[in-house]
C-alpha positions as CSV (number, residue, x, y, z in Angstrom):
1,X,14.9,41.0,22.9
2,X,18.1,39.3,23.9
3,X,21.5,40.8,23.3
4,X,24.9,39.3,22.6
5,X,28.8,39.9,21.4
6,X,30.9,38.2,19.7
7,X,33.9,39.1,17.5
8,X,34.6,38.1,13.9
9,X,38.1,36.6,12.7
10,X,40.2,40.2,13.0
11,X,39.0,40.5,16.7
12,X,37.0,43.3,16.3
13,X,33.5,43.1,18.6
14,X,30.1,43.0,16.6
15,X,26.3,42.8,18.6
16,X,23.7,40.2,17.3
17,X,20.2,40.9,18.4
18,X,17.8,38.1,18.4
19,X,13.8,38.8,18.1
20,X,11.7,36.1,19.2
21,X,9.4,35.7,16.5
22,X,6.4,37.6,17.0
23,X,3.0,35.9,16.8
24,X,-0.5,36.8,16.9
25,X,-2.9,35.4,19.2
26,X,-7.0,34.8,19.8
27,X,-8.7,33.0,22.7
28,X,-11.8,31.5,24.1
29,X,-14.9,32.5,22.9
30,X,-13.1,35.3,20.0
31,X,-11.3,32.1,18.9
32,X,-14.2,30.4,17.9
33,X,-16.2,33.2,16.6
34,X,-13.1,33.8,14.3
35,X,-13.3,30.8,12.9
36,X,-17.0,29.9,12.7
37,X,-17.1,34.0,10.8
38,X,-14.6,31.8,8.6
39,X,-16.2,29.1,8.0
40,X,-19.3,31.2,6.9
41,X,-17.8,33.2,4.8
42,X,-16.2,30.1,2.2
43,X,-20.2,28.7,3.3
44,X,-21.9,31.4,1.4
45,X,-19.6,31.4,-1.6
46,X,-20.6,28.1,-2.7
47,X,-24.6,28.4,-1.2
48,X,-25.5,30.1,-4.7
49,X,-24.3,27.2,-6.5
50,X,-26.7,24.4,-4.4
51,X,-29.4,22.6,-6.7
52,X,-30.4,22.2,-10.2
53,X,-30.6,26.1,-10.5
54,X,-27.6,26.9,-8.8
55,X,-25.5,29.4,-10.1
56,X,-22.1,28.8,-11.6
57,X,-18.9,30.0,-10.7
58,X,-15.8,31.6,-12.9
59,X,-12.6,31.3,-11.6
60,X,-9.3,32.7,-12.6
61,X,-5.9,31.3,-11.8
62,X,-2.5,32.8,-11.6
63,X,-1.6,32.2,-15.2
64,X,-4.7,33.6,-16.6
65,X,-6.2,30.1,-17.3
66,X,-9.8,30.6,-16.4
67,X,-12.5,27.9,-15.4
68,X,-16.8,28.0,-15.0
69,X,-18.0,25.2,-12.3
70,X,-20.3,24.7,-9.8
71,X,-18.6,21.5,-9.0
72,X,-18.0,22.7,-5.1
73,X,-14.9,20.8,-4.5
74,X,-12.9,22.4,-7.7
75,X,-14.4,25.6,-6.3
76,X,-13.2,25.2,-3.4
77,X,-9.4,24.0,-5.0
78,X,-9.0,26.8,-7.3
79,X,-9.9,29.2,-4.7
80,X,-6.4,29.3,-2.7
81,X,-8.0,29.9,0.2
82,X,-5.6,31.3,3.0
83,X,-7.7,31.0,6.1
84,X,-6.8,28.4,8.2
85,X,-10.8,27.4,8.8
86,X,-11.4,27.9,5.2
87,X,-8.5,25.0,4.8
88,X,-10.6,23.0,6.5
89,X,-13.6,23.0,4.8
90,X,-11.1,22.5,1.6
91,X,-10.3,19.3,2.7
92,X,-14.0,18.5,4.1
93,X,-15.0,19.2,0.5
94,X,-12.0,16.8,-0.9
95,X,-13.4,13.9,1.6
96,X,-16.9,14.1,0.1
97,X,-15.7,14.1,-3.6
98,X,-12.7,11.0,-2.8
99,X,-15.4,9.3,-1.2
100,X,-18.6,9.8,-2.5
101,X,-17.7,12.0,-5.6
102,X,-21.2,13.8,-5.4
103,X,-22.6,16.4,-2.9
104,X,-19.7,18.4,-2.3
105,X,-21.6,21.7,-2.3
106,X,-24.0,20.1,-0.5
107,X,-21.5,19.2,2.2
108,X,-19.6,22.6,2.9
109,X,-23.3,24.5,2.6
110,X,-24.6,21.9,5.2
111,X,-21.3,22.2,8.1
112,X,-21.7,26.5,7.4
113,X,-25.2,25.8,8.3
114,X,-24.3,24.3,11.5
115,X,-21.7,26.9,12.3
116,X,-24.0,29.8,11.8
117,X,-26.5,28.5,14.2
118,X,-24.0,27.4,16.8
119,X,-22.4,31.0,16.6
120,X,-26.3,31.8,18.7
121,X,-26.1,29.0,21.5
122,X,-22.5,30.0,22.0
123,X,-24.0,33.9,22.3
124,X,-26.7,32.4,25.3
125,X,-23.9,31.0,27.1
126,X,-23.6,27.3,25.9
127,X,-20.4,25.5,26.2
128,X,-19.0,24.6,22.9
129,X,-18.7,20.9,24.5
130,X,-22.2,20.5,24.9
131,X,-23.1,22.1,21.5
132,X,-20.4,19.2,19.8
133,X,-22.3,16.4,22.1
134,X,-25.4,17.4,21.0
135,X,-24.8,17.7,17.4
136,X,-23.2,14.0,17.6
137,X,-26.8,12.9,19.2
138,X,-28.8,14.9,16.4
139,X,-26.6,13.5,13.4
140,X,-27.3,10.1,14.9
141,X,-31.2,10.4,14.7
142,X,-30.8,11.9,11.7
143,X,-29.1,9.4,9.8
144,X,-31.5,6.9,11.5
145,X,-33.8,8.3,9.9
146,X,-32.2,8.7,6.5
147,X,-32.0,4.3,6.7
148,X,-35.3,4.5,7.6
149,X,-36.8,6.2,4.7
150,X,-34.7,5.4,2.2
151,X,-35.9,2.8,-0.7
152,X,-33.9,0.0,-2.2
153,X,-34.5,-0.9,-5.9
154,X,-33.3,-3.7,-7.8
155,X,-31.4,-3.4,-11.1
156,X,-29.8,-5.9,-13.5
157,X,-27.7,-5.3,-16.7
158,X,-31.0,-5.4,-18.2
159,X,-32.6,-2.8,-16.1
160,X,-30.8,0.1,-15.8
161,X,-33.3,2.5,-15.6
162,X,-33.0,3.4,-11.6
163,X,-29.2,4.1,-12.4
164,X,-30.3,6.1,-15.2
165,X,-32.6,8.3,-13.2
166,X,-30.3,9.2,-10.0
167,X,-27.1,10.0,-12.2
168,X,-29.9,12.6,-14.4
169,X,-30.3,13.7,-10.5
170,X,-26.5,14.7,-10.2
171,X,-26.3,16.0,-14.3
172,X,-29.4,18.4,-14.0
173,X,-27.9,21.0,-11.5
174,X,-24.4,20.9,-14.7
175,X,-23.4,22.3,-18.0
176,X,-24.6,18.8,-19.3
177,X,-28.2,19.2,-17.9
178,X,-29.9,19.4,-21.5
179,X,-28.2,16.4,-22.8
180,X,-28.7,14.7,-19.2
181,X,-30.3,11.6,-20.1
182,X,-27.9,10.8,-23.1
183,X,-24.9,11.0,-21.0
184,X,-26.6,9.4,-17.8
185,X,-27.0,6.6,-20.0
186,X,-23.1,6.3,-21.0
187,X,-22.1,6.5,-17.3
188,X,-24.3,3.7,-16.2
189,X,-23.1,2.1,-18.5
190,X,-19.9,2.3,-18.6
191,X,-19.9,1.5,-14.8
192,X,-21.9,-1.6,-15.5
193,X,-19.1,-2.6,-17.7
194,X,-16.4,-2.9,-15.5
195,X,-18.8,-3.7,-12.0
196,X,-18.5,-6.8,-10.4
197,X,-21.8,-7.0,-9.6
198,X,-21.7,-10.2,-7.2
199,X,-18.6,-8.3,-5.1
200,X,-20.2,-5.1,-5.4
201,X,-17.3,-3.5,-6.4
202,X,-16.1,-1.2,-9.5
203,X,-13.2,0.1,-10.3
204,X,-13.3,4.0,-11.5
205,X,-9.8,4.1,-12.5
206,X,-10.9,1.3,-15.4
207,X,-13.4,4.2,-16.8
208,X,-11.6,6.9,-18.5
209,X,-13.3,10.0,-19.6
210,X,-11.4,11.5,-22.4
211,X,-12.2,14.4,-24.8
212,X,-10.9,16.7,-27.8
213,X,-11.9,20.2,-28.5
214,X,-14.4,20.7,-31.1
215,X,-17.6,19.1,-32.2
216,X,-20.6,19.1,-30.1
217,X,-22.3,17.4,-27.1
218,X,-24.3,15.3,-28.8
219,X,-21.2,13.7,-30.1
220,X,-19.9,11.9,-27.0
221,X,-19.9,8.6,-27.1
222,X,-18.8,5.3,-24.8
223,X,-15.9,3.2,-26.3
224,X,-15.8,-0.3,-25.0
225,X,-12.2,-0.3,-25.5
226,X,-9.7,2.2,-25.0
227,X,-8.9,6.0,-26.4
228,X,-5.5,7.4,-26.8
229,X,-4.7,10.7,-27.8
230,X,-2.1,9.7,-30.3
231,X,-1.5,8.5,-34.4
232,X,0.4,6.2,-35.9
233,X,4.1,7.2,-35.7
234,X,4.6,7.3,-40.2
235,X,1.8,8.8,-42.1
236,X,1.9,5.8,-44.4
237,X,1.4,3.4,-41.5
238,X,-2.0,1.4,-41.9
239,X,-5.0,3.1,-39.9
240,X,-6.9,0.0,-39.5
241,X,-6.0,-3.0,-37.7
242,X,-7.4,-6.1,-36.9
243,X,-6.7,-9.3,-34.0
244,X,-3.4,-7.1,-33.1
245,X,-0.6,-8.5,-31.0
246,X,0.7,-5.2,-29.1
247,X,4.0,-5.0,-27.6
248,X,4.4,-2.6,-25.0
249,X,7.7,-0.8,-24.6
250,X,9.5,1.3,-22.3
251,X,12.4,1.3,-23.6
252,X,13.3,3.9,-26.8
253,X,14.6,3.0,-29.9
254,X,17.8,4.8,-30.1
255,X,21.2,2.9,-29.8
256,X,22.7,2.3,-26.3
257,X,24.4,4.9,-24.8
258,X,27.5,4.5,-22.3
259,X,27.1,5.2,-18.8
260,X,30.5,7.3,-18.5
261,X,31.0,10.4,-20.5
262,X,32.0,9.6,-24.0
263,X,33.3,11.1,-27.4
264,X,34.0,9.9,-30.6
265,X,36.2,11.3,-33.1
266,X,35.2,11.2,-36.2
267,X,37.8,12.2,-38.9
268,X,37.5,10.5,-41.9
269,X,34.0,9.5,-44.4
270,X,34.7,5.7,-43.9
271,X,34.4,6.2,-39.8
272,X,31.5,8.4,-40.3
273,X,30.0,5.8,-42.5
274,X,30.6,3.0,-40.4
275,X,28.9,4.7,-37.4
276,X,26.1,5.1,-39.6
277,X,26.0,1.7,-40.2
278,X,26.4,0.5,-36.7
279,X,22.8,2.6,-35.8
280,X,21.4,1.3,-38.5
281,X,22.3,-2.1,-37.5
282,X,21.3,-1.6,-34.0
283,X,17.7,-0.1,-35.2
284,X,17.0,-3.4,-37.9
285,X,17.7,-5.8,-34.6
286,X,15.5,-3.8,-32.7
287,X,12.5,-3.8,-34.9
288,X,13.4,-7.8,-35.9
289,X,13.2,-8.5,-32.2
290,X,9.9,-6.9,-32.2
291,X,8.8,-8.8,-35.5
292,X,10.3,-12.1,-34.0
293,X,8.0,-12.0,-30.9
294,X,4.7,-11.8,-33.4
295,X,4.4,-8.3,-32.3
296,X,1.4,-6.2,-35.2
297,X,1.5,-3.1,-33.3
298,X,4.5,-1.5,-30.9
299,X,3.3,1.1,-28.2
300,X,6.5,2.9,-27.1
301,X,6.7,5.6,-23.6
302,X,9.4,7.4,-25.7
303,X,9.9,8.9,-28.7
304,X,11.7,7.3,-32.2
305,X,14.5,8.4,-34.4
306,X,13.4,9.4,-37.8
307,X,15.7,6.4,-38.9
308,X,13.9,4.2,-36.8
309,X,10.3,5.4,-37.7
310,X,11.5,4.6,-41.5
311,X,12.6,1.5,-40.6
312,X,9.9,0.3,-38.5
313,X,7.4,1.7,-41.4
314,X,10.0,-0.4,-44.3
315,X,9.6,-3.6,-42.3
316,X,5.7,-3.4,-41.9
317,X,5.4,-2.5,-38.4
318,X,3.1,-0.1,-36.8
319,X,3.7,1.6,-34.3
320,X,2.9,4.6,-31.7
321,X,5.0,6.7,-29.9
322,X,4.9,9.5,-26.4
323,X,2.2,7.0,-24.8
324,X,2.0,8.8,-21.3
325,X,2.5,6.2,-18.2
326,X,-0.8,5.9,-17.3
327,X,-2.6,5.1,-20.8
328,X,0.6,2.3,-20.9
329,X,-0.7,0.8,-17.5
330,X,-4.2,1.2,-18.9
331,X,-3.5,-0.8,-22.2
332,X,-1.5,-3.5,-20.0
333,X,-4.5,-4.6,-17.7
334,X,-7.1,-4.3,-20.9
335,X,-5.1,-6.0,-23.4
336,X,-3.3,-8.5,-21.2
337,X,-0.3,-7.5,-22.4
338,X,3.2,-7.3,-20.1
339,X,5.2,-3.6,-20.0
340,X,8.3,-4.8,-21.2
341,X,11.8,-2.5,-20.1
342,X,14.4,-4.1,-22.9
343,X,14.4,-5.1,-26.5
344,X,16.3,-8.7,-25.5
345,X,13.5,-9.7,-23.1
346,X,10.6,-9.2,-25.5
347,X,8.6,-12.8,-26.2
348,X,5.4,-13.9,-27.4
349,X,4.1,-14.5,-23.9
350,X,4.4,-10.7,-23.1
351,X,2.4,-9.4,-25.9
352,X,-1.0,-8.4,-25.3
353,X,-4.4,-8.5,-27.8
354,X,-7.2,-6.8,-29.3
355,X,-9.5,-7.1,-32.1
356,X,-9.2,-4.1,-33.5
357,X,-7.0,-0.7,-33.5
358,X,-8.4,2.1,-35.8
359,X,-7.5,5.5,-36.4
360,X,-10.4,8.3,-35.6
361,X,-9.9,11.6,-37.8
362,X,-12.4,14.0,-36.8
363,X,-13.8,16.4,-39.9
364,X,-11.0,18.8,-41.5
365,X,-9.4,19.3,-38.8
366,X,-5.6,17.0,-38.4
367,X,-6.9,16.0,-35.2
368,X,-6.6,12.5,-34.9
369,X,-7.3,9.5,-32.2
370,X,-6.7,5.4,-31.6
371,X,-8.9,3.3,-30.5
372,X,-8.2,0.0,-29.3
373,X,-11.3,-2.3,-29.2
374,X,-12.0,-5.7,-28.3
375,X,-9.8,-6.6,-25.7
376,X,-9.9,-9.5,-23.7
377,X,-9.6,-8.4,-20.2
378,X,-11.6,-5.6,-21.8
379,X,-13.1,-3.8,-18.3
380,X,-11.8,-1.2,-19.2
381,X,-14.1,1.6,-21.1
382,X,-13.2,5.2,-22.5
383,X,-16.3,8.0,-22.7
384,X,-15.3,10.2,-25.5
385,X,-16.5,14.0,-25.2
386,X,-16.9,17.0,-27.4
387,X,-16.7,20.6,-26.8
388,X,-16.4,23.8,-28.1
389,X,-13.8,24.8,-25.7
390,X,-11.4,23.4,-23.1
391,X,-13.6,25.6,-20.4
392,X,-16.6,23.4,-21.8
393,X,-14.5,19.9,-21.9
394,X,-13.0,20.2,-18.6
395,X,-16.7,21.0,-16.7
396,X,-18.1,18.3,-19.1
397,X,-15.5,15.7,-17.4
398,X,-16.2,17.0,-14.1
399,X,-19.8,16.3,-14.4
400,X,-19.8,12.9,-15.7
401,X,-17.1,12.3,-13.2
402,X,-19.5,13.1,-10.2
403,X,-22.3,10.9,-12.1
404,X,-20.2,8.0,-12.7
405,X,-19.5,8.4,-8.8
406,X,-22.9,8.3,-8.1
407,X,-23.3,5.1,-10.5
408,X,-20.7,3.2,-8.7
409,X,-21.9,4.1,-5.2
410,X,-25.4,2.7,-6.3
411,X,-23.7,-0.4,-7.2
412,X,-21.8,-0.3,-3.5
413,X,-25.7,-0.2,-1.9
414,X,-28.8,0.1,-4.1
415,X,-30.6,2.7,-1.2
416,X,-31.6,5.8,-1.8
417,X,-33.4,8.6,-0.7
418,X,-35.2,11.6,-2.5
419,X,-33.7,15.0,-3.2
420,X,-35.1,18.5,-3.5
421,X,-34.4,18.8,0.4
422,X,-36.8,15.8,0.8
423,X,-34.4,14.1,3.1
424,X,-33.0,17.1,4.8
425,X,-36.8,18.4,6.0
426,X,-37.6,15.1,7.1
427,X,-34.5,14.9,9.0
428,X,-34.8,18.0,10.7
429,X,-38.4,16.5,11.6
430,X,-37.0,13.8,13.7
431,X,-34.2,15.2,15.8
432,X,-37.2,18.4,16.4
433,X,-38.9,15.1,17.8
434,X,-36.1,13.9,19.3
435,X,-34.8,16.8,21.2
436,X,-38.0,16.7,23.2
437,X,-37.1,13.6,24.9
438,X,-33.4,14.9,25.9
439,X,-32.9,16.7,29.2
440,X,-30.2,18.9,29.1
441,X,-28.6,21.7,27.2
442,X,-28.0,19.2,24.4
443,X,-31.4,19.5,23.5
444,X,-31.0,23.3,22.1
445,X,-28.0,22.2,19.9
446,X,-30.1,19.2,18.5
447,X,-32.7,21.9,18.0
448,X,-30.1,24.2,16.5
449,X,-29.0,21.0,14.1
450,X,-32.8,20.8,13.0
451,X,-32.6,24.3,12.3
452,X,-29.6,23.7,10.4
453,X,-30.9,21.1,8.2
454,X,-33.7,23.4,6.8
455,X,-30.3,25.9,5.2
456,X,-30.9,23.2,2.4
457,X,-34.4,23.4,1.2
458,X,-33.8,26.9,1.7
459,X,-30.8,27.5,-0.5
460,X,-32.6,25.2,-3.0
461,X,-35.5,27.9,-3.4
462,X,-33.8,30.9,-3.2
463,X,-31.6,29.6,-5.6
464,X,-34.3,28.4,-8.1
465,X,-36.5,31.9,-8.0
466,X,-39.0,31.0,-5.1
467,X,-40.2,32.6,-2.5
468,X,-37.2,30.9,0.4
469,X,-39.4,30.8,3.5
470,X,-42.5,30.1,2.1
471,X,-41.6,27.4,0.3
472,X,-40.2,25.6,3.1
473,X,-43.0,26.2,5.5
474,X,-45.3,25.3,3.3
475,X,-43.4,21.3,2.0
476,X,-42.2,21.0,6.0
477,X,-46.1,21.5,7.0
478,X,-47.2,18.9,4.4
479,X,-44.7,16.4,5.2
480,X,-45.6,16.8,9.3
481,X,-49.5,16.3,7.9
482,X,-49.3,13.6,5.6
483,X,-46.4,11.9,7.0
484,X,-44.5,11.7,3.5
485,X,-40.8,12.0,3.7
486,X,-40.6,12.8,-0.4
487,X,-42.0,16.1,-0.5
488,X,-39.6,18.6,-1.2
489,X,-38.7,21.8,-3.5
490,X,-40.2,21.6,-6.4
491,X,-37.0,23.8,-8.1
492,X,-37.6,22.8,-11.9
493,X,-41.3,23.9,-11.0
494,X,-42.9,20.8,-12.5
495,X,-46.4,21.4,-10.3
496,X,-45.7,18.8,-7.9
497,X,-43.3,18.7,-4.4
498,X,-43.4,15.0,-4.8
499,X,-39.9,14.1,-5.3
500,X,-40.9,10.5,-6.2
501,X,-43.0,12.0,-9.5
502,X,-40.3,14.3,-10.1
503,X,-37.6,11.2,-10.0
504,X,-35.2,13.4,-8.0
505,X,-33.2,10.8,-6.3
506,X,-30.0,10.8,-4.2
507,X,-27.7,7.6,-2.6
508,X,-28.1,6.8,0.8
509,X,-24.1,6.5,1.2
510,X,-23.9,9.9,-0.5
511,X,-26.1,11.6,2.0
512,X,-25.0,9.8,5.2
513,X,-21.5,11.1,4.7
514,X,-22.6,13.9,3.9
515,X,-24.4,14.7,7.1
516,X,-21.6,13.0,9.0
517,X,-18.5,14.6,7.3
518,X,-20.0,18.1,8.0
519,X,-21.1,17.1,11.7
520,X,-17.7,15.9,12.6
521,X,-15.9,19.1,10.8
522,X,-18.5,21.1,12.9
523,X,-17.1,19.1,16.1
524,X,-12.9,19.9,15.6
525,X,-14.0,23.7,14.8
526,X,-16.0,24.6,18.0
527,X,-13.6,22.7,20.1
528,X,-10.9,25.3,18.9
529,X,-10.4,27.9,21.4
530,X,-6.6,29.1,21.0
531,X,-5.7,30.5,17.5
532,X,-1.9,31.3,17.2
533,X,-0.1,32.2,14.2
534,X,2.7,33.8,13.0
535,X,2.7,37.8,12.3
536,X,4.5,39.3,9.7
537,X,6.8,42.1,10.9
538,X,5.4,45.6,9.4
């Protein structure tokens, strides 16, 4: 504690006191015990929710607002984990859902996996060095032997059945399972729709998955064309339009408004009037500008005066207003239209098209929609949902989200490789093969990897009702005999561990990263041996 006087502006002497800030402090082998205890701990949370009978989670945020997922990475967000560690397998979750979009349980279950049995080699006396090293060695013969047993299958716009069948894959373990194949169908296709399938590229952000409260499942359907959550601005405005000319606006239609602070006096009816006229005026060359450029249909970012809504309804011009930023953006690149800033720059070259704009009303309720079909640039699709609830809705958009991920990575490289912890037990096969041939300590942490690789077929039983250990033994002694690298747990107990009957499938991209994002995590954590922090004072 350091001490020190000094005097205020009367003279008179006062002491400060300055505390160094206290901080807490782990090291060595504690440090990395405390974290991989960490890392285990946000592990198990999310094991219960691996597979097609994975259990689902309910979380509630500060607000109240509560949510039911076993989409691992919103798990994960809506958590709030504190622990540092725990961060970090936050963010490892994130990485596999940017990248990939699927397996993000399957990724934070797989790098606890490899914690929990590196938490024995560094009890025997193993450097955590030489545990990283060897993992690096192990992940690399494992996803060797992923490229080596995965299978490639051809699809055309014609044939989308293959697509079909690995996005049912991701759907089965969500709250969309019984309606899988209907809505595996609309995300393969709505991915087909804006692919370029000779770059082997799609843009997601081109796909927007939309919904409304109400109605059921079975209602969702894939607009070729574009959704927005809006009506018509006047109730008497026509609900049907056809080959539109849309003008895009961000600008509002409300007269100009002086920079500096202004005030105007008004003190007789004649100046009153006047002023009326004069915003009147302004709002009739507003809406003539928009009639001059051949606009049928104005989309405006901000709202309208009631005297302009009459007066764009008087003068036969549709329009819709609040249009949020990125629907605008949205309706720009689909309808070829420019987003134009001022009235006086507005010109037939800027407006965009579509063959149709129609009004959705759904049952007695006043909820109503647009959609915009038929435009040229049309990439861009909207899948519609339905649910009871927003809980419901906002799971439903999760799912499809992870399937059209799946989609669009299959697109990126048709390989794949079978599921039900196919992959995963013949991985752990060839690095057990492997670490024969190493001399060296790194030969117990590829050991330890292959050990770690089997926490999936195992999560995948217990979780579906079987008997964990028995299971496993029983596929991983088949797949040694006969040599077949798609047996794995049969969780929807069909009769048959054959992954390929089953048409459990999963990308090769999806499972690469997967085994390389959690290896790598895996790496930093064990090379962590000096925690400090700041303590709180009591």
């Amino acid at each position: 504690m350091q001490q020190g006087l000094a005097f205020d502006e009367f003279g008179r002497p006062f002491i400060i006191l300055r505390e160094q800030e206290k901080r807490s402090r782990i090291r060595g082998i504690e440090a990395q015990k405390a974290n991989i205890q960490a890392a285990k701990a946000v592990a198990r949370i999310l094991r219960s929710s691996l597979g097609p009978k994975g259990m689902d989670k309910m979380l509630q945020s500060g607000d109240g607002d509560v949510c039911i997922t076993n989409d691992g990475a919103t798990i994960l967000e809506q958590m709030e984990v504190e622990n540092q560690i725990g961060k970090l397998l936050v963010e490892l979750s994130k990485s596999q859902d940017h990248e990939i979009g699927d397996g993000t349980t399957g990724v934070v279950v797989m790098a606890g996996a490899l914690l929990e049995v590196a938490e024995g080699l560094l009890d025997r006396g193993i450097h955590p060095l030489r545990i990283a090293e060897g993992y690096e060695m192990a992940c690399k013969v494992a996803i060797g032997n992923l490229e080596s047993i995965a299978n490639k299958f051809d699809f055309s716009p014609n044939d989308l059945e293959p697509l079909i069948q690995t996005c049912m894959t991701t759907l089965s373990s969500k709250i969309v399972g019984r309606k899988k194949r209907d809505m595996a169908e609309m995300c393969v296709k709505a991915v087909v729709a804006v692919a370029d399938l000779e770059r082997k590229d799609v843009n997601l952000d081109l796909i927007k998955v939309d919904g409304k409260v109400g109605g059921k499942l079975e209602d969702a359907k894939l607009v070729y064309g574009i959704v927005l959550d809006k009506e018509m601005s006047h109730p008497q405005m026509p609900k049907n339009l056809k080959d539109v000319k849309i003008a895009i606006l961000t600008c509002p239609f409300e007269p100009p408004k002086p920079k500096t602070k202004h005030k105007v006096d008004i003190d007789t009816v004649e100046k009153f009037e006047a002023l009326r006229e004069t915003e009147k005026q302004y709002f009739v060359e507003m809406v003539q500008q928009c009639k001059d450029s051949g606009a049928t249909l104005v989309i405006c970012q901000w709202g309208f005066d009631d005297e302009a809504n009459h007066l764009l309804m008087a003068h036969d011009l549709p329009a819709v207003r609040w249009v949020g930023g990125v629907e605008i953006e949205l309706l720009a690149m689909a309808t070829g239209a420019r987003i134009v800033p001022r009235f006086s720059e507005l010109s037939p070259d800027k407006l965009g098209s579509a063959a149709s704009v129609r009004e959705l009303t759904f049952g007695t309720t006043k909820d109503r929609m647009l959609v915009i079909e038929g435009c040229p640039n049309s990439k861009a699709v909207t899948i519609f949902v339905r649910g009871g609830n927003k809980m419901i809705l906002d799971e439903i958009k999760r799912s499809l989200h992870d399937a059209l991920c799946v989609a669009r990575n299959l697109v990126r490289d048709n390989s794949i490789v079978y599921g039900g912890g196919a992959a995963e037990i013949s991985c752990a096969l060839a690095v057990e093969a492997a670490a024969e041939k190493v001399v060296g300590v790194e030969q117990y942490a590829m050991r330890a990897f292959a050990d770690a690789l089997d926490f999936v077929p195992l999560a995948l039983a217990e979780n579906a009702g079987l008997q964990p250990i028995e299971s496993l033994t029983e596929v991983k002694a088949r797949q040694l005999k006969e040599g077949n690298p798609y047996l794995g747990i049969d969780c929807n107990d069909v009769g048959t561990n054959d992954m390929r009957e089953q048409n459990v499938f999963e990308t090769l991209i999806g499972k690469k990263q997967q085994l390389f994002l959690a290896t790598q995590v895996c790496k930093m954590i064990l090379k962590i041996d000096d925690v400090i922090k700041p303590q709180e004072y009591e």
